[in-house]
C-alpha angles and dihedrals in degrees: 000000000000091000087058091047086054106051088046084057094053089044102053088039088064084048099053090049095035082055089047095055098049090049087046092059090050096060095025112145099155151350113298151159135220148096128264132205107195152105123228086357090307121130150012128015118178115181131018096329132156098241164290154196102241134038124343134194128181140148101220119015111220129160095359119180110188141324128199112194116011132348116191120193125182108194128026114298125246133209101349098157093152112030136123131178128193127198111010129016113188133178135178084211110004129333119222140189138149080253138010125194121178134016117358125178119159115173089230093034144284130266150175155124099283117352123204125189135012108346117183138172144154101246095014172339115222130163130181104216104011150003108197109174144008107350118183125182128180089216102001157002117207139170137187091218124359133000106199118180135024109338121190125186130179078209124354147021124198156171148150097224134034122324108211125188132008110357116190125189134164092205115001147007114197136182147170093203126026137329123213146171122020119345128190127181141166097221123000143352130206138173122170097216111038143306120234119179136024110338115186120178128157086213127029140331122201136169136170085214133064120293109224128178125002108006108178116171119169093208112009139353120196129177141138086263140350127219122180138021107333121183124190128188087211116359144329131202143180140177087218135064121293108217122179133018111341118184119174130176087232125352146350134199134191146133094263146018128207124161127000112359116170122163122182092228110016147319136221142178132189082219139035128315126221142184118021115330132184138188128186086215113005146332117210131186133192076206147036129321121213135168127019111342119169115170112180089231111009159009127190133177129190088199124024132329105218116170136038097322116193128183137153102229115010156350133215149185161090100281123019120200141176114346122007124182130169138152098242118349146026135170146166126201090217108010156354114204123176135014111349118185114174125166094228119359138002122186138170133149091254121021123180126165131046107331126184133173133180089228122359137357119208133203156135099222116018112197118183131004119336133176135171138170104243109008150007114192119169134135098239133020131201124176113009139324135200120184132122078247124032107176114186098180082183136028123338118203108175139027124315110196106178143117088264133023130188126173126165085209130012141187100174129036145288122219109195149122077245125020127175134201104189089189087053129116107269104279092026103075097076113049136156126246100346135040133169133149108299111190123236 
């Protein structure tokens, strides 16, 4: 009886080798040496083997084909250009395979061609085509094309390519492509290509691309464009047109405004500016302002200033329109239209509307009502003036009340001490209290 139990044994030992070499031929990439402990390609490997599903041990990995289950590796793999494990990937220092889907801790790190899953190590996670998953490094995560999924780092995170998902770094996140999702980091943050999504970093953020969604930088913030609300500790600038709600520390530059735009110091665009806008000392365009600007000391526009305008000291530029305010000056180089309010002078080539000056308003047509402290002088006057001296060197059509009022021609009245016709008959051109045209 136990003659017959030990010649079965033998028997259905040379089966079950006879089985793993066949199965080995069928997955055979390169030369290799172990022993395996299976049935049908199920089991146990222990040593430099091909392959199995099942559980895997082996001291070097070199020449791997695939593994289904669990592959565990003690020391750095070598040459692995086709391998693949699935389920678990283990190493006492770094697994490594072509491609890795599953579950992957190395106590140095884990690595590989594409990694799929949940990829953890000490020191780090790096793949050289992709990262798909949960990727945790002790010090970095890094990648040779593209990082998707949720990506935490001690220091860094970087790629080449794109970066897609949750991104975590305690200092920086780098890319070469895009950058997209939510993205955290202690110090700074940069993508060549655009960020999309909510970008938080203590430091500084930059791309060479667009900047689209929650942009937060605790000094400056720099991209092609921002869209948005963008917040920056200091300043933030791009060559390229801000849209949203902008907020900087001190100050912000671009080519455009549209929307809420506030700096600390001051804020300027190449182009036009839109929405409400406020600068503790000034806001400037090279184009056009519209909207609510307010600078603490000053707004300037290279183009027209269209909207309820504020400054302390003064506004400028070539077109003035609605309501004006500022604390001394304001002048257009064209026009002032609306309701215009300065603490000492206002003075444009055409004005029309309510305008008032602390001192003096100058123009060369004056169209609506107008009064100033000291002096009016313009060459022609239509509506009403009030002034201690309204000078019309042209036509005044309306009524001058003043200390003093002088018109080369009038059709209205003057209402003065002194008030001078310079068209009338000879002893009627200065006249008290009342003037008006007298025909010859």
């Amino acid at each position: 009886m136990k003659k017959i139990f030990v010649t079965i044994l033998l028997l259905l030992v040379v089966q079950l080798v006879s089985v793993e070499v066949k199965a080995q031929q069928k997955i055979t990439y390169s030369g290799g040496k172990g022993l395996n402990l299976a049935v049908n390609g199920y089991g146990l490997s222990f040593g430099n083997t091909y392959g199995i599903k099942g559980l895997r041990f082996n001291l070097v990995d070199n020449g791997l084909g695939e593994v289904t289950g669990m592959n565990f590796t003690f020391w750095v793999p070598k040459d692995n250009p086709r391998s693949q494990i699935n389920g678990l990937a283990l190493g006492l220092v770094a697994p490594e395979a072509t491609v890795i889907n599953g579950f992957s801790f190395g106590i140095v790190g884990s690595t590989g061609g594409t990694i799929n899953g949940l990829s953890t190590g000490i020191v780090g996670v790096g793949a050289v085509k992709a990262i798909n998953g949960l990727a945790i490094g002790g010090l970095g995560v890094g990648s040779n094309n593209v990082i998707n999924g949720v990506s935490i780092a001690g220091l860094g995170v970087g790629a080449r390519s794109d970066i897609k998902w949750v991104t975590l770094a305690g200092l920086g996140i780098g890319t070469s492509g895009r950058l997209e999702g939510l993205n955290l980091a202690g110090a700074g943050i940069g993508a060549a290509k655009g960020i999309t999504g909510v970008t938080v970093a203590l430091a500084g953020i930059g791309s060479g691309g667009p900047i689209k969604g929650v942009t937060l930088a605790g000094f400056g913030l720099g991209g092609k464009s921002l869209t948005g609300l963008t917040v920056a500790g200091l300043g933030l600038g791009t060559s390229g047109p801000i849209k949203g709600v902008t907020i900087s520390g001190i100050g912000m530059g671009g080519d455009s405004f549209m929307g809420i735009n506030l700096a600390g110091i001051g804020l300027g665009a190449g182009g036009d500016i839109t929405g409400l806008n406020i600068g503790g000392i000034g806001v400037g365009s090279g184009g056009d302002i519209r909207g609510i600007t307010f600078g603490g000391i000053g707004v300037g526009s290279g183009g027209v200033i269209d909207g309820l305008t504020f400054s302390g000291i003064g506004i400028g530029a070539r077109k003035i329109k609605k309501v004006t305010i500022a604390g001394i000056g304001i002048g257009a180089g064209e026009s002032i239209r609306g309701f215009t309010v300065a603490g000492l002078g206002i003075g444009s080539t055409d004005i029309s509307g309510i305008t008032i000056a602390g001192v003096m308003v100058g123009a060369r047509d004056i169209h609506g009502g107008t009064a100033a402290a000291f002096k009016i002088q313009t060459h022609n006057l239509t509506g009403f003036a009030l002034s201690g001296y309204n000078q019309v060197k042209g036509y005044q059509h309306g009524i001058t009340i003043g200390l003093y009022n002088y018109a080369r021609k009038i059709k209205g009245i003057q209402i003065g001490i002194l008030n001078y016709v310079r068209n009338n008959p000879k002893g009627l051109r200065l006249l008290p209290v009342f003037n008006t045209h007298f025909k010859r």
